[in-house]
PDB file with SEQRES, HELIX, SHEET and CRYST1 records, atoms N, CA, C and O in Angstrom:
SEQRES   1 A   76  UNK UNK UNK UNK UNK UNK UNK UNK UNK UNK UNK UNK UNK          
SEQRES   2 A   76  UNK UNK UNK UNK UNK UNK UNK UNK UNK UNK UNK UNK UNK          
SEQRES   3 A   76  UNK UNK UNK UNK UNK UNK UNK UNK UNK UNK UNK UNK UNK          
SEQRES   4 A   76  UNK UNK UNK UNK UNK UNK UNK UNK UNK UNK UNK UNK UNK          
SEQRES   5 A   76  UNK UNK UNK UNK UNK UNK UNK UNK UNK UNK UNK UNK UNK          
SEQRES   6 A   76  UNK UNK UNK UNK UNK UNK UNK UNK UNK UNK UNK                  
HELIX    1 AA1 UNK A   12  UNK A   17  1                                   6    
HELIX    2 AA2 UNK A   32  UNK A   34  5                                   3    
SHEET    1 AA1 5 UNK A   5  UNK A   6  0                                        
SHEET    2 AA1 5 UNK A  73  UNK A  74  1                                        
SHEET    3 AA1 5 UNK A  64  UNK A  67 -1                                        
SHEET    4 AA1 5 UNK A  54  UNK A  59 -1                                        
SHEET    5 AA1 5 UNK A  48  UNK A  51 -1                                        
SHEET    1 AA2 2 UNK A  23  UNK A  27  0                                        
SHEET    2 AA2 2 UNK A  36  UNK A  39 -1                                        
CRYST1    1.000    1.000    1.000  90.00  90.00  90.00 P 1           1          
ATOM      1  N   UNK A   1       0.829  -1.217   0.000  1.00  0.00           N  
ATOM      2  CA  UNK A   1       0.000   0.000   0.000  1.00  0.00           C  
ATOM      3  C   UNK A   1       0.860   1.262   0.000  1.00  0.00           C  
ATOM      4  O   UNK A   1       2.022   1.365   0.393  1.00  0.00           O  
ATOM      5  N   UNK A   2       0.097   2.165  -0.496  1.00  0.00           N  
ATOM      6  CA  UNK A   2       1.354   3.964  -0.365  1.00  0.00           C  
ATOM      7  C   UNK A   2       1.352   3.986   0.992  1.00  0.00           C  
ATOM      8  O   UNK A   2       0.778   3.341   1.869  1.00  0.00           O  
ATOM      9  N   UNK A   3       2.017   4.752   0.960  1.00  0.00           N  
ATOM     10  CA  UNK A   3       2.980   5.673   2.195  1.00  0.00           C  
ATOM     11  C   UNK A   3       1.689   6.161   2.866  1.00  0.00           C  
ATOM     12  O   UNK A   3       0.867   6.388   1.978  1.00  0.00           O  
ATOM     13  N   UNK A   4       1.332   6.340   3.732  1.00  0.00           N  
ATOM     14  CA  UNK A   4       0.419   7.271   4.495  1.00  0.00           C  
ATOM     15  C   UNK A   4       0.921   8.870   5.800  1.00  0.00           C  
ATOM     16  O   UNK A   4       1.089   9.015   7.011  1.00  0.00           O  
ATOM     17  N   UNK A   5       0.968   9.686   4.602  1.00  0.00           N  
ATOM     18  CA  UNK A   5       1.278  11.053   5.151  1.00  0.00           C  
ATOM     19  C   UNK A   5       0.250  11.585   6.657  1.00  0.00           C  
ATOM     20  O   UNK A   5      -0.975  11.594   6.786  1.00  0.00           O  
ATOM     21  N   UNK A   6       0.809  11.790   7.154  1.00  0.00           N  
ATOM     22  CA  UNK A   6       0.216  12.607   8.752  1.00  0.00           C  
ATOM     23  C   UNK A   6      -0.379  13.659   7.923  1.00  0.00           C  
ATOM     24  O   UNK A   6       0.027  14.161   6.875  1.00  0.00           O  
ATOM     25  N   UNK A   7      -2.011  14.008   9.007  1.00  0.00           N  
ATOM     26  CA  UNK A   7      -2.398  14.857   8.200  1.00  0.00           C  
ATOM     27  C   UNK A   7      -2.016  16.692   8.097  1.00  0.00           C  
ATOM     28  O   UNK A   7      -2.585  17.485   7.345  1.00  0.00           O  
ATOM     29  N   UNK A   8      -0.688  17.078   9.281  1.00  0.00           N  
ATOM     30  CA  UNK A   8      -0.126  17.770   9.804  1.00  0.00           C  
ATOM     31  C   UNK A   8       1.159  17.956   8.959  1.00  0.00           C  
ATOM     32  O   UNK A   8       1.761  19.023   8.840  1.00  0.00           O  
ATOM     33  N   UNK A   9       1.483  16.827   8.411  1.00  0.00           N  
ATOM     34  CA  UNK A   9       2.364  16.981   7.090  1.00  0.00           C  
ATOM     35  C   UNK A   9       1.889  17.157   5.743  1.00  0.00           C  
ATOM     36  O   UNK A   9       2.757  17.345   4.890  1.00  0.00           O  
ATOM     37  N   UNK A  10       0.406  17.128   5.295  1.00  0.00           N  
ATOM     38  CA  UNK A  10       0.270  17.823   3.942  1.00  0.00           C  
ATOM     39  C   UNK A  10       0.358  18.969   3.700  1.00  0.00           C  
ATOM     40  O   UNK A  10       0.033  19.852   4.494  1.00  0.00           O  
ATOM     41  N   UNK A  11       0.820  19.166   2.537  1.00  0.00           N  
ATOM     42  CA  UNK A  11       0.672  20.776   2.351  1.00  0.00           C  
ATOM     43  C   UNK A  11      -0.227  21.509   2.164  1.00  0.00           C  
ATOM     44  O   UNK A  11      -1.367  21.073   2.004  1.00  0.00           O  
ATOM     45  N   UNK A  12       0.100  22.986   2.135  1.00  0.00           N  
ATOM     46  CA  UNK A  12      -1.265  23.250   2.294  1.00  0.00           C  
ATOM     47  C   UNK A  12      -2.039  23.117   0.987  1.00  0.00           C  
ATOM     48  O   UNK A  12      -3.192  22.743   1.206  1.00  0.00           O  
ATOM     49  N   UNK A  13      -1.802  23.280  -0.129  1.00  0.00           N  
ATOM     50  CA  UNK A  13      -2.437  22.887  -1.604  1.00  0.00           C  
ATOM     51  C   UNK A  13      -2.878  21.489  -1.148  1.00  0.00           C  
ATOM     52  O   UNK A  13      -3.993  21.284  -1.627  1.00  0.00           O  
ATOM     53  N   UNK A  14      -2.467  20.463  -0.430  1.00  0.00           N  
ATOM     54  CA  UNK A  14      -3.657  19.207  -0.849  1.00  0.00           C  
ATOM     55  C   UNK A  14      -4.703  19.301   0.313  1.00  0.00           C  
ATOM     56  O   UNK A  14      -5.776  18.713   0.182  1.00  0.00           O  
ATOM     57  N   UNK A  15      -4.396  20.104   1.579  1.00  0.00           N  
ATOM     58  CA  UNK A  15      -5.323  20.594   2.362  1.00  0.00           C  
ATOM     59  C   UNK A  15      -6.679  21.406   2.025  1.00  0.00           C  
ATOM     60  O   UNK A  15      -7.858  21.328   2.369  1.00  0.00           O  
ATOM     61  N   UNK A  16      -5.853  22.277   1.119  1.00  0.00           N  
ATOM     62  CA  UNK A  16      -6.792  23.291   0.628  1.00  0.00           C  
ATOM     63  C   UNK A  16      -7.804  22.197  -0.421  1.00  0.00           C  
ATOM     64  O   UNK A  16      -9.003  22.451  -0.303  1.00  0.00           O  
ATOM     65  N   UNK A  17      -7.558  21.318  -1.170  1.00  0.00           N  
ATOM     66  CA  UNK A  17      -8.038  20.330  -1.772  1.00  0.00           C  
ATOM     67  C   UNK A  17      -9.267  19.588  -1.213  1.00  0.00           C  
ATOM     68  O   UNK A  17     -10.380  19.464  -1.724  1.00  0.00           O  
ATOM     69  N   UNK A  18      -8.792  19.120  -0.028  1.00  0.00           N  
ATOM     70  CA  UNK A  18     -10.016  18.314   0.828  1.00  0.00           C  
ATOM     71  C   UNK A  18     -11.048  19.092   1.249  1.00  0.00           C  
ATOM     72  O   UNK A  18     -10.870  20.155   1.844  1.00  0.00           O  
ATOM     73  N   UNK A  19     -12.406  18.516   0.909  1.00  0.00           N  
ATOM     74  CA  UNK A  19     -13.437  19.065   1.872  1.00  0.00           C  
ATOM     75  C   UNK A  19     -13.313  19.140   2.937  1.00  0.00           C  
ATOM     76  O   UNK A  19     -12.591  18.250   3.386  1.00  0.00           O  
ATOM     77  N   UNK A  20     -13.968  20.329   4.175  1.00  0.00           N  
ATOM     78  CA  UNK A  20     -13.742  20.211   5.458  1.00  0.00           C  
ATOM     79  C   UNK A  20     -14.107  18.787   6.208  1.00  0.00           C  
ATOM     80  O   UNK A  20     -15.057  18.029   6.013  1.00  0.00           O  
ATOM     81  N   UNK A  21     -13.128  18.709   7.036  1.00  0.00           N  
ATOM     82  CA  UNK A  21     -12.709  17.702   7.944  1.00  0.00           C  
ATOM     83  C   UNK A  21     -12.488  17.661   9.563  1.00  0.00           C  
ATOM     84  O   UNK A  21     -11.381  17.843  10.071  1.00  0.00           O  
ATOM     85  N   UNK A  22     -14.081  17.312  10.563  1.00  0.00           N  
ATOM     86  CA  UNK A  22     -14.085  17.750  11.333  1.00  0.00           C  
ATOM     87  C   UNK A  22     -13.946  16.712  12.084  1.00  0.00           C  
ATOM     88  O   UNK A  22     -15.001  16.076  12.085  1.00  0.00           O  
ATOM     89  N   UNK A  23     -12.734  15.986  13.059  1.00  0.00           N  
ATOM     90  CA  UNK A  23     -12.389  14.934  13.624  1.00  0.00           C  
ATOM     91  C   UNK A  23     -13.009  14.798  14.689  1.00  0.00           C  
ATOM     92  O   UNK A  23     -13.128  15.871  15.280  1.00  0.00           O  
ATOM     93  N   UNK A  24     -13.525  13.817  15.272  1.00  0.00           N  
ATOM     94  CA  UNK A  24     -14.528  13.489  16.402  1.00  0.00           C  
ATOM     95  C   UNK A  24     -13.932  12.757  17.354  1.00  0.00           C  
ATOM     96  O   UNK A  24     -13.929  12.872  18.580  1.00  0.00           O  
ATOM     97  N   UNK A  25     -13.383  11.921  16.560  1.00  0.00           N  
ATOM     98  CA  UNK A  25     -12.925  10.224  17.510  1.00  0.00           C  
ATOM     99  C   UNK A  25     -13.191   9.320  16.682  1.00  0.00           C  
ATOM    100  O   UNK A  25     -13.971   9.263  15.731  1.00  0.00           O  
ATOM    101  N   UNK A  26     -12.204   8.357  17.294  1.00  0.00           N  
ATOM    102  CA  UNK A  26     -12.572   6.762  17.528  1.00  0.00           C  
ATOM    103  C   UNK A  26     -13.224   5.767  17.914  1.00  0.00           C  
ATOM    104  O   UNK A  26     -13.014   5.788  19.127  1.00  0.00           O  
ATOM    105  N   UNK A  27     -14.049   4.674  17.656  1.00  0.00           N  
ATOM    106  CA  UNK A  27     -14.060   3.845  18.338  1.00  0.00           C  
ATOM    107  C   UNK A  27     -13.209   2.585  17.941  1.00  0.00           C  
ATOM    108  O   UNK A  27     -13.372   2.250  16.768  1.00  0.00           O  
ATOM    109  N   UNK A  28     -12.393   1.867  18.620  1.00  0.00           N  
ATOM    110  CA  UNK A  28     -11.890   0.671  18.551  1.00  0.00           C  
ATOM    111  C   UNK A  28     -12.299  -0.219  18.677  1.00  0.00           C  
ATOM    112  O   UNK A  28     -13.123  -0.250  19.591  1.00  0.00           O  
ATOM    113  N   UNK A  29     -12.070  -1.514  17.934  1.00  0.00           N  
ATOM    114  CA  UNK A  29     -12.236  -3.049  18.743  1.00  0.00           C  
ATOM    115  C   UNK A  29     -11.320  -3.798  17.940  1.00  0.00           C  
ATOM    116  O   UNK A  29     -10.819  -3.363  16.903  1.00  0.00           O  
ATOM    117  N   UNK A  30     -11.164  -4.632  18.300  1.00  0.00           N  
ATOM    118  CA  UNK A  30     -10.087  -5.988  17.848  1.00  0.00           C  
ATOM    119  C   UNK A  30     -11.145  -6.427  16.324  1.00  0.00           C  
ATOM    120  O   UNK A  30     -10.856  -7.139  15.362  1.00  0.00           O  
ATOM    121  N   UNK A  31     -12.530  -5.592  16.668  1.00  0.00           N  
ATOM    122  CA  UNK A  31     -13.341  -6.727  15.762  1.00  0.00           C  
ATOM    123  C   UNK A  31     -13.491  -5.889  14.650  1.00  0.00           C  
ATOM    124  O   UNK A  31     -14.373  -5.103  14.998  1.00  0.00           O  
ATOM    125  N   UNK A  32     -13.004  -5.493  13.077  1.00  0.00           N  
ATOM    126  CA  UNK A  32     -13.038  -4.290  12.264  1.00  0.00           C  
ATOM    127  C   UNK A  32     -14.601  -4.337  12.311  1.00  0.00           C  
ATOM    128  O   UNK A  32     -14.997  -3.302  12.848  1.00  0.00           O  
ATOM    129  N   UNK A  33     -15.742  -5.239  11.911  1.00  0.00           N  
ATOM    130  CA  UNK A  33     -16.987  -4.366  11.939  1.00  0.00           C  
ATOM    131  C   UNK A  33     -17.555  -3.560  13.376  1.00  0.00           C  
ATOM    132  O   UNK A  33     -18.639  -2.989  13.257  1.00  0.00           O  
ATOM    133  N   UNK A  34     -16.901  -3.498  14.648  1.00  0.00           N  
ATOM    134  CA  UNK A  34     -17.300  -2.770  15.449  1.00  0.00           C  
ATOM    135  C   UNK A  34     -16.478  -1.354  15.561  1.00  0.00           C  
ATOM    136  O   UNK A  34     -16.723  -0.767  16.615  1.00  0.00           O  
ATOM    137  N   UNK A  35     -15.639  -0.748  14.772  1.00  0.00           N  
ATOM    138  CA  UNK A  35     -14.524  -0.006  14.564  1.00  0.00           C  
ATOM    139  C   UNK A  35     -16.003   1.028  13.980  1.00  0.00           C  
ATOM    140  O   UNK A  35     -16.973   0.704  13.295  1.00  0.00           O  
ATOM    141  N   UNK A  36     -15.515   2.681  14.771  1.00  0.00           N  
ATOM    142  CA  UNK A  36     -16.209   3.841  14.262  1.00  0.00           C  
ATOM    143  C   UNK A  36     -15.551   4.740  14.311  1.00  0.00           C  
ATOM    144  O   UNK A  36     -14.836   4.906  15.299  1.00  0.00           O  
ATOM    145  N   UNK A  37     -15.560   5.731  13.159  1.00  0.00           N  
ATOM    146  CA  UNK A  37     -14.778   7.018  13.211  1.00  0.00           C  
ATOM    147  C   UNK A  37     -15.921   8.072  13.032  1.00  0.00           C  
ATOM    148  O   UNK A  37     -16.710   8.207  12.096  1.00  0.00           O  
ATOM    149  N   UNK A  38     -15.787   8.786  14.203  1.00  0.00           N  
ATOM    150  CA  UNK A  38     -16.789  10.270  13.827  1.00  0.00           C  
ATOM    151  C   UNK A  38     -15.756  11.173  13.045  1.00  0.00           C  
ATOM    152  O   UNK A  38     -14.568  11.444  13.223  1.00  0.00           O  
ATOM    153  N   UNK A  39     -16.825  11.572  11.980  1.00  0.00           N  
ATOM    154  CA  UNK A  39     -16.192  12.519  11.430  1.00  0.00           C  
ATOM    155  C   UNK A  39     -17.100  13.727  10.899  1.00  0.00           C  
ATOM    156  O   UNK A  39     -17.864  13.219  10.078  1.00  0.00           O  
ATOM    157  N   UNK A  40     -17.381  15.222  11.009  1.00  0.00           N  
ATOM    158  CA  UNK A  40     -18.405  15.754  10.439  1.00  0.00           C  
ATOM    159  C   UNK A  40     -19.488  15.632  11.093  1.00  0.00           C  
ATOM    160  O   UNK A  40     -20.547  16.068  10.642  1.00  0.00           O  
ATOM    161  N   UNK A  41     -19.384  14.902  12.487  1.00  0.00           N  
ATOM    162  CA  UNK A  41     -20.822  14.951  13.039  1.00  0.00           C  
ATOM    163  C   UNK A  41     -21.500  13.417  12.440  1.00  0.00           C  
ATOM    164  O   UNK A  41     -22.677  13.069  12.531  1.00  0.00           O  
ATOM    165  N   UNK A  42     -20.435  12.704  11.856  1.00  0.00           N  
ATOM    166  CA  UNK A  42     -21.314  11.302  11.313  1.00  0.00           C  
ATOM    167  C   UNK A  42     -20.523  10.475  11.998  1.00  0.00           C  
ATOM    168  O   UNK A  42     -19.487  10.708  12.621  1.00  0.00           O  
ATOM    169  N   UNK A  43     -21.265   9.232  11.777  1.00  0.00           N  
ATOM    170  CA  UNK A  43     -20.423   7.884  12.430  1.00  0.00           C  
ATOM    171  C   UNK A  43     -19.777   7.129  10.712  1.00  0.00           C  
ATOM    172  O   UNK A  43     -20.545   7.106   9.750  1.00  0.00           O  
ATOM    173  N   UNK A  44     -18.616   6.689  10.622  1.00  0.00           N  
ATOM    174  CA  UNK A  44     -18.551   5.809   8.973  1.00  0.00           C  
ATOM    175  C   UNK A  44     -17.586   4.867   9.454  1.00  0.00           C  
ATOM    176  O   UNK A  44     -16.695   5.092  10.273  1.00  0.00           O  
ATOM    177  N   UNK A  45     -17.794   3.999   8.983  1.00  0.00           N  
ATOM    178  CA  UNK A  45     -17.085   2.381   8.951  1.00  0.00           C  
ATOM    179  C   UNK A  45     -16.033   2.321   7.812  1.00  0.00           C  
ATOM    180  O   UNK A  45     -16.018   2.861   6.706  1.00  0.00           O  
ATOM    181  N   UNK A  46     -14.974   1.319   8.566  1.00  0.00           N  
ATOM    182  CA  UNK A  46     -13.860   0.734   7.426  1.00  0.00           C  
ATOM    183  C   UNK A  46     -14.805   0.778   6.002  1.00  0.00           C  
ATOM    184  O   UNK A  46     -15.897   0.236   5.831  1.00  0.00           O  
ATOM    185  N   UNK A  47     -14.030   1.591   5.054  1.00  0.00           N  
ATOM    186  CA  UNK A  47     -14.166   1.163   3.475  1.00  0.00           C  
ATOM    187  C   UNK A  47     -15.886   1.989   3.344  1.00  0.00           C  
ATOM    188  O   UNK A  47     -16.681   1.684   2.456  1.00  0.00           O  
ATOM    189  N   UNK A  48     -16.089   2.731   4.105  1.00  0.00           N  
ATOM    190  CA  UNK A  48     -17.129   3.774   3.541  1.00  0.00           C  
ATOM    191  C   UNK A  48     -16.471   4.915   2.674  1.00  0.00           C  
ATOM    192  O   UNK A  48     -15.265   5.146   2.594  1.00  0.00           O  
ATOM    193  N   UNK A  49     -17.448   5.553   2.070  1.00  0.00           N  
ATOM    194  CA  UNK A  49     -17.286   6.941   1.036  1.00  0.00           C  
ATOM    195  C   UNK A  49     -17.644   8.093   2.044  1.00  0.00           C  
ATOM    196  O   UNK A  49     -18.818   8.335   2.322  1.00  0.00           O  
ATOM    197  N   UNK A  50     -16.874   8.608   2.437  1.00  0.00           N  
ATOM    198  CA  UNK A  50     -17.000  10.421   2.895  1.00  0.00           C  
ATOM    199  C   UNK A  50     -17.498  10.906   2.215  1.00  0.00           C  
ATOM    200  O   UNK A  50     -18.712  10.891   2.419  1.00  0.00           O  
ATOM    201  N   UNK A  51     -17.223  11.366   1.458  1.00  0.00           N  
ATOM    202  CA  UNK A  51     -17.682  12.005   0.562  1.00  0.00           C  
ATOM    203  C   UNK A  51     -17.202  11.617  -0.725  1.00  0.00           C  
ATOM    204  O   UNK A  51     -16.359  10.733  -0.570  1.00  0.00           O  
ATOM    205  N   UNK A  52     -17.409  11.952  -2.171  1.00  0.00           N  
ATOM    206  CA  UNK A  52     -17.118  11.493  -3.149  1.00  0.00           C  
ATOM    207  C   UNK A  52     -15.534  11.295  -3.495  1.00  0.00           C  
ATOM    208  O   UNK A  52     -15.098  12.406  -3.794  1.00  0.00           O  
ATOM    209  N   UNK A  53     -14.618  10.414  -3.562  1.00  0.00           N  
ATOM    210  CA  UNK A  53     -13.087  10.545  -3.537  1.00  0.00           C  
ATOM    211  C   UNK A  53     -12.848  10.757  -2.373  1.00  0.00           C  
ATOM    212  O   UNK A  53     -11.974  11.614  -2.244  1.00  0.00           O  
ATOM    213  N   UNK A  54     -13.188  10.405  -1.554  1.00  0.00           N  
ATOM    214  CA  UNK A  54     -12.566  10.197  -0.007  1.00  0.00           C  
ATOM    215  C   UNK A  54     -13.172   9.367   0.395  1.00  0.00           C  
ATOM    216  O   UNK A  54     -14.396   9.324   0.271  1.00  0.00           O  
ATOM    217  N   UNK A  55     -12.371   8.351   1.076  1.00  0.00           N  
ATOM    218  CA  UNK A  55     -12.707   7.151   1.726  1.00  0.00           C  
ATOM    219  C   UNK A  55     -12.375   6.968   2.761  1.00  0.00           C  
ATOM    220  O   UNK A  55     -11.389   7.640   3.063  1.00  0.00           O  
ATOM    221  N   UNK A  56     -12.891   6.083   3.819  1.00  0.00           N  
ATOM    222  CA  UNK A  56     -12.420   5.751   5.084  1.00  0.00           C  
ATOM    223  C   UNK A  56     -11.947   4.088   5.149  1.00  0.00           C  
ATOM    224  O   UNK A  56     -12.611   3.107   5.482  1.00  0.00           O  
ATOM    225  N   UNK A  57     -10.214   4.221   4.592  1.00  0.00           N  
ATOM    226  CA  UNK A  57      -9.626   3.213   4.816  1.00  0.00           C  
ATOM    227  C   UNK A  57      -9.087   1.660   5.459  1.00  0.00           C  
ATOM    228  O   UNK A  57      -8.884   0.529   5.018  1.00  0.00           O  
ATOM    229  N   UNK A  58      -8.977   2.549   7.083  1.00  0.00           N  
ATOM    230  CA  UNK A  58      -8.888   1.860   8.226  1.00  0.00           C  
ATOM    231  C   UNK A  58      -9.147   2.838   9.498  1.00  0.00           C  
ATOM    232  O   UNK A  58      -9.386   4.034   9.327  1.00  0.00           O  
ATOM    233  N   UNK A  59      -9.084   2.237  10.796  1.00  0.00           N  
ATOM    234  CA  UNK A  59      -9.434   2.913  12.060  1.00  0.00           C  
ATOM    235  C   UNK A  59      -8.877   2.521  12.983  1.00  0.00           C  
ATOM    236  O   UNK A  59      -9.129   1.461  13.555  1.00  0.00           O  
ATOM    237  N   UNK A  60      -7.957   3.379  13.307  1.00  0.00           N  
ATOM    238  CA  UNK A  60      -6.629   2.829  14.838  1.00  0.00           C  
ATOM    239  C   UNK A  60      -7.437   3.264  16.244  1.00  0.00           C  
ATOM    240  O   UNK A  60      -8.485   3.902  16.345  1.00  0.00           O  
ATOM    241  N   UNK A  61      -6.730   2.793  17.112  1.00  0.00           N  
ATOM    242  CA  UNK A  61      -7.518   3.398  18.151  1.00  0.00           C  
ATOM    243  C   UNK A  61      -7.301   5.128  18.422  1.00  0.00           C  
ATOM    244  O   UNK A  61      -7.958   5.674  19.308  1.00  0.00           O  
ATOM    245  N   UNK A  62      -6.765   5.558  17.957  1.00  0.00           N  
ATOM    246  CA  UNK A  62      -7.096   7.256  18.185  1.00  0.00           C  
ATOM    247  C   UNK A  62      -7.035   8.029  16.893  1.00  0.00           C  
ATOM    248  O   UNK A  62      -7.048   9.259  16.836  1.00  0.00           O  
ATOM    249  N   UNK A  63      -6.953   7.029  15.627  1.00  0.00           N  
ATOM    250  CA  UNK A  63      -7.043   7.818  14.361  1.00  0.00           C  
ATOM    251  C   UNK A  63      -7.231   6.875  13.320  1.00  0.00           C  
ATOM    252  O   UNK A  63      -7.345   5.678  13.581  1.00  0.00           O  
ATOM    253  N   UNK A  64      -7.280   7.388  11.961  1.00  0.00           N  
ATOM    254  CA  UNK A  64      -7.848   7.058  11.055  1.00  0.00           C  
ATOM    255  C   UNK A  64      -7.032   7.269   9.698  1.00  0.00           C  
ATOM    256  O   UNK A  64      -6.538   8.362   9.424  1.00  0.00           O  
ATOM    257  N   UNK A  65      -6.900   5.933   8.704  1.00  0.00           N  
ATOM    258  CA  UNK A  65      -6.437   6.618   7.597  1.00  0.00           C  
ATOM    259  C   UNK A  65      -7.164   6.710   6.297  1.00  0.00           C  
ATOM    260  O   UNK A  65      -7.551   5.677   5.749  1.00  0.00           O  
ATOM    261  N   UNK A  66      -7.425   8.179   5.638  1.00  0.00           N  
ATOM    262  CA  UNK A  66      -8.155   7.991   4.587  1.00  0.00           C  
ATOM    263  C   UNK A  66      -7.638   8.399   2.868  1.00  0.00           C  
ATOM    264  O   UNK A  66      -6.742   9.183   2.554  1.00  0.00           O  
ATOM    265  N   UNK A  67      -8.289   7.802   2.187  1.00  0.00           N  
ATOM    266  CA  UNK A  67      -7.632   7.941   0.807  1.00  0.00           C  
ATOM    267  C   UNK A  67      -8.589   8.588   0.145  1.00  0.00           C  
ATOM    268  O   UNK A  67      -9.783   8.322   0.008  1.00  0.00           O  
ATOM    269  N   UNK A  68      -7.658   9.841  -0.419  1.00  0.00           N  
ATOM    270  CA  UNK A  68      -8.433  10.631  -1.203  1.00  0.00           C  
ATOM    271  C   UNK A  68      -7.646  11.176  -2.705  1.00  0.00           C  
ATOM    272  O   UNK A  68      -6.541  11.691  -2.872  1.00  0.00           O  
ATOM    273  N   UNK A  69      -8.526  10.883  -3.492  1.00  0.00           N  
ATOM    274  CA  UNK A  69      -7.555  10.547  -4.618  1.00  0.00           C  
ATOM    275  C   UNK A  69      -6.550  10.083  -5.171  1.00  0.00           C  
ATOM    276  O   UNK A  69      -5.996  10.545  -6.169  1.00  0.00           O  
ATOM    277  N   UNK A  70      -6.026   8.437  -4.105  1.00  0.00           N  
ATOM    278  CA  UNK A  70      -5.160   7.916  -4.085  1.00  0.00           C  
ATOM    279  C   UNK A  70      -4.122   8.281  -3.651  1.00  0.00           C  
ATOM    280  O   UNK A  70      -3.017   7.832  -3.954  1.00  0.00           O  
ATOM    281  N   UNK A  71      -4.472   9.527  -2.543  1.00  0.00           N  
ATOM    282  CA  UNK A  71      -3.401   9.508  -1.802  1.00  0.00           C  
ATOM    283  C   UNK A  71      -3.769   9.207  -0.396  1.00  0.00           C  
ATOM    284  O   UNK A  71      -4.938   9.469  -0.111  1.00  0.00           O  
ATOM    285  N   UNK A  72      -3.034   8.720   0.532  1.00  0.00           N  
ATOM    286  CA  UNK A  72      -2.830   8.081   1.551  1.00  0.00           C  
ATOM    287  C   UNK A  72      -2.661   9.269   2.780  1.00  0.00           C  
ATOM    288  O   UNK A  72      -1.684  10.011   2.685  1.00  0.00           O  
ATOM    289  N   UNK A  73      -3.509   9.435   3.814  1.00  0.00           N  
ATOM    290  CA  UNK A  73      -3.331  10.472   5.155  1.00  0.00           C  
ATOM    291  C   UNK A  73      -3.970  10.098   6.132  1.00  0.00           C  
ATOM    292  O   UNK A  73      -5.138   9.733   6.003  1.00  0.00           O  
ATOM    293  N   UNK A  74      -3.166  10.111   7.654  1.00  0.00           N  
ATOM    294  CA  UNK A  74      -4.014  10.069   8.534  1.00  0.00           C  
ATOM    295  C   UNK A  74      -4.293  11.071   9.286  1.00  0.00           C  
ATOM    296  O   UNK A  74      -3.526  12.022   9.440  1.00  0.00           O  
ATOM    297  N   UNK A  75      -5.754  10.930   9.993  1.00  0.00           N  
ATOM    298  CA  UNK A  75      -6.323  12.111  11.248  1.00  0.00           C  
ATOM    299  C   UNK A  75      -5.857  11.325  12.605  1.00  0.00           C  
ATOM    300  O   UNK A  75      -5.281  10.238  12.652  1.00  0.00           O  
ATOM    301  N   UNK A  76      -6.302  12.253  13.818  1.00  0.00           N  
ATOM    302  CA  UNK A  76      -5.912  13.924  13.762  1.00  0.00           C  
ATOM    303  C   UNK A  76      -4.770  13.815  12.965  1.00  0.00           C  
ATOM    304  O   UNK A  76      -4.135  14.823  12.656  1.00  0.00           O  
TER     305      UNK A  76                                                      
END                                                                             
């Protein structure tokens, strides 16, 4: 899989790129279908669509990595 950039390391042009991105939390479990990331005021699961070209990849216990236009970043 690519590299996955911190989302504190993009620049600001691919920042400026993403729709707003309002981080909530985590939930964890050992079990991926019990895994939740708030984001925006929503709840979305491994391998949902954010929004169109953004996806929600995977879900660690205090962050998240998502791919948006094939590129690779995690929150916070």
């Amino acid at each position: 899989p690519a590299a996955v950039t911190p989302w504190r390391d993009l620049t600001e042009a691919q920042r400026r790129d993403l729709p707003a991105l309002a981080f909530g939390g985590t939930v964890y479990s050992d079990q991926r279908s019990a895994r939740m990331l708030v984001l925006n005021g929503r709840v979305f699961r491994e391998g949902e669509t954010i929004v169109p070209d953004l996806v929600l990849e995977e879900i660690g216990p205090r962050s998240a990595v998502l791919r948006w236009r094939g590129e690779r970043f995690s929150l916070p």
